[in-house]
C-alpha positions in Angstrom: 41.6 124.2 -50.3 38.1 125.9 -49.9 36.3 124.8 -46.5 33.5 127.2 -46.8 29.8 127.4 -46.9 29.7 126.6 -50.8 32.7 124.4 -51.3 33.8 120.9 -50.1 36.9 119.7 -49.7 38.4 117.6 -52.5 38.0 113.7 -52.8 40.3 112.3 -49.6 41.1 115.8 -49.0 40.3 117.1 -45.2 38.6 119.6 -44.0 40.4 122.0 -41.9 39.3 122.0 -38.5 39.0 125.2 -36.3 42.4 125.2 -35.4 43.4 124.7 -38.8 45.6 121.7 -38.5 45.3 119.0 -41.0 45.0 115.8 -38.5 42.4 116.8 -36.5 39.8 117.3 -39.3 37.5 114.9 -40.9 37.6 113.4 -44.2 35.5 114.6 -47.2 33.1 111.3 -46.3 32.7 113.1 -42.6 32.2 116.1 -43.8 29.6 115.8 -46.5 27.5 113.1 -43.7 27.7 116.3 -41.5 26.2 118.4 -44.0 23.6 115.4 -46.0 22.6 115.3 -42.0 21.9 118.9 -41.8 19.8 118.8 -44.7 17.4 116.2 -43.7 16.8 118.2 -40.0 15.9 121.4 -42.5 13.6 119.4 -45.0 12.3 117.5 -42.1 11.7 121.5 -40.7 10.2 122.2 -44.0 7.8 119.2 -43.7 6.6 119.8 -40.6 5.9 123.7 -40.8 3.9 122.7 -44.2 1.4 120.7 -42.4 1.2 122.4 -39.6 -0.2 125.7 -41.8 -2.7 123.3 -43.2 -5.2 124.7 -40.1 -8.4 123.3 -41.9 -7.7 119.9 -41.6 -6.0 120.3 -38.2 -9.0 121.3 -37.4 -11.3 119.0 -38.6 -9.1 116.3 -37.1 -9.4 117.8 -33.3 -13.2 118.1 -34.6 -13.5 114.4 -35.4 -11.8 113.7 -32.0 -13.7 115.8 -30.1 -16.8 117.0 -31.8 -18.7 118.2 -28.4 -15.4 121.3 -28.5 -16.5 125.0 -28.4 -14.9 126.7 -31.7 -13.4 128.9 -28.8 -11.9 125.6 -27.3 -11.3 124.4 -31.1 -9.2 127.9 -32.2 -6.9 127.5 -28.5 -6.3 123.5 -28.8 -5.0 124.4 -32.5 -3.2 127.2 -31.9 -1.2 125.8 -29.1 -0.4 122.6 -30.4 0.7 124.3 -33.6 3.1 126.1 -31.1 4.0 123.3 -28.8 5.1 121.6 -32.6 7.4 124.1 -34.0 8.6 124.6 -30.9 9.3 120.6 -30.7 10.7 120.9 -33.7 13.1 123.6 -33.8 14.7 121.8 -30.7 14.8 118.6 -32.9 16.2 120.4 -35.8 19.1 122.1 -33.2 19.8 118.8 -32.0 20.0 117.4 -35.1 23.0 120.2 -35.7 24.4 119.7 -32.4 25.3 116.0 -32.9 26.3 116.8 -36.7 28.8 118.8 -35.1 30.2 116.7 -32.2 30.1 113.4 -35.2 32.6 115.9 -37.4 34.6 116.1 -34.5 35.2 112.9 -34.3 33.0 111.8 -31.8 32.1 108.4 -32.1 29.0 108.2 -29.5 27.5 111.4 -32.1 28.4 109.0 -35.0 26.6 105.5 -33.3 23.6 107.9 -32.7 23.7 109.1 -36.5 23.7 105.9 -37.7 21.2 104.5 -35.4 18.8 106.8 -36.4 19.4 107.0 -39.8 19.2 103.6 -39.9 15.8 103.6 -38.2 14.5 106.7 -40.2 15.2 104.6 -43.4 13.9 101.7 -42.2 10.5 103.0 -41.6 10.3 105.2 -44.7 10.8 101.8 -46.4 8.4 100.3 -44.6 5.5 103.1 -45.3 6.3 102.7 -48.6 5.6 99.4 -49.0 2.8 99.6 -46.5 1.1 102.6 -49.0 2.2 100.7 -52.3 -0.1 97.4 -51.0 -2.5 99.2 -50.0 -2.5 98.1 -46.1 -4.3 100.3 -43.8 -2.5 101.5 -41.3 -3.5 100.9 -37.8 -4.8 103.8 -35.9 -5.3 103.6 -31.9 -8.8 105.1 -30.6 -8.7 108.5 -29.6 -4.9 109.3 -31.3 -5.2 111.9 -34.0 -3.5 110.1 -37.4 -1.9 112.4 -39.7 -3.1 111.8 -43.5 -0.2 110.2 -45.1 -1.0 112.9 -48.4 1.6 113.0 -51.4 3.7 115.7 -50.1 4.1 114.3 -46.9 5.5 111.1 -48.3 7.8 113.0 -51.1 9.4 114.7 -48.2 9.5 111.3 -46.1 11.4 110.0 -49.3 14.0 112.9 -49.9 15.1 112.8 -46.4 15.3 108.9 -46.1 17.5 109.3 -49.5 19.6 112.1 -47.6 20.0 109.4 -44.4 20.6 106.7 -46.4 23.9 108.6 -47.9 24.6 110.0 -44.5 24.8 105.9 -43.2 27.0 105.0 -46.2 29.4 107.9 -46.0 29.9 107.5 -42.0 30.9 104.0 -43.0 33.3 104.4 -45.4 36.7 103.4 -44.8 38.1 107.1 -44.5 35.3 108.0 -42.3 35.9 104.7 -40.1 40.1 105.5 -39.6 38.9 108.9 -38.8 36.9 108.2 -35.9 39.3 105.7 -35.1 42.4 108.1 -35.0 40.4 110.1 -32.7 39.7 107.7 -30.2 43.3 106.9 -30.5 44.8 110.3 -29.6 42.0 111.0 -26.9 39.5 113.8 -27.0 40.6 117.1 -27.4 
């Protein structure tokens, strides 16, 4: 059995845990959800560090919002909420990892917050699909900068709603379910 970086377990096969005993580790269902999760916190990284080097049109939006702005004022309003975001997003992104982590462990709290938001996140991709498809504007609040909604943006929106909707399935699969139920069982560790 190869748990590494590359590999996955077999089908039903477990991953060995850290302390390498059989029972404690999670299913091939767990496992892969761990890792599906993983990926949408990276492409949702991905997504967010390609708009944010779009500085034109971040811009033109403050520009629109605020049109009486010094270019001086402008330049420092862009450049720190450019910051403020990847900073906002790299502490997403860890604790996206974090609860990936504490779910394969068997934690079920981790797993009801997985599927929560992967419920949500799928919901609402769904929903701007549909929304884009008719051709519905979408409401916008006075004085709240709206991000285009541009091709790119919504093929990233699309790959990582595909990655949580595999991530809700796997967590609840049968396998995945008697995992985090054997857990509970035995108590934390």
């Amino acid at each position: 059995m190869n748990a590494g970086w590359n590999s996955g377990p077999a089908q039903g096969e477990p991953v060995r845990g850290e302390s390498g005993s059989g029972p404690d580790s999670p299913p091939r269902s767990v496992w892969l959800a761990r890792w599906l999760w993983i990926a949408a916190a990276i492409v949702g990284f991905a997504r967010s560090v390609i708009q944010m080097s779009d500085r034109r049109a971040l811009v033109e939006e403050l520009r629109s919002l605020n049109p009486e702005l010094a270019q001086h004022e402008v330049d420092a309003a862009v450049n720190g909420g450019i910051m403020f975001s990847l900073l906002l997003v790299l502490a997403v992104a860890a604790l996206y990892v974090l609860i990936g982590n504490k779910m394969a462990r068997g934690r079920n709290w981790a797993r009801v917050v997985i599927l929560v938001i992967a419920g949500l996140l799928v919901v609402s991709t769904a929903f701007t699909l549909i929304t884009t498809g008719s051709g519905t504007p979408t409401a916008s609040v006075e004085g709240v900068p709206s991000m285009a909604l541009g091709p790119l943006s919504l093929a990233f929106g699309i790959v990582i709603a595909l990655l949580d909707a595999a991530v809700f399935v796997l967590l609840l699969r049968p396998e995945s379910r008697r995992f985090f139920a054997e857990v509970k069982r035995r108590g934390p560790r």
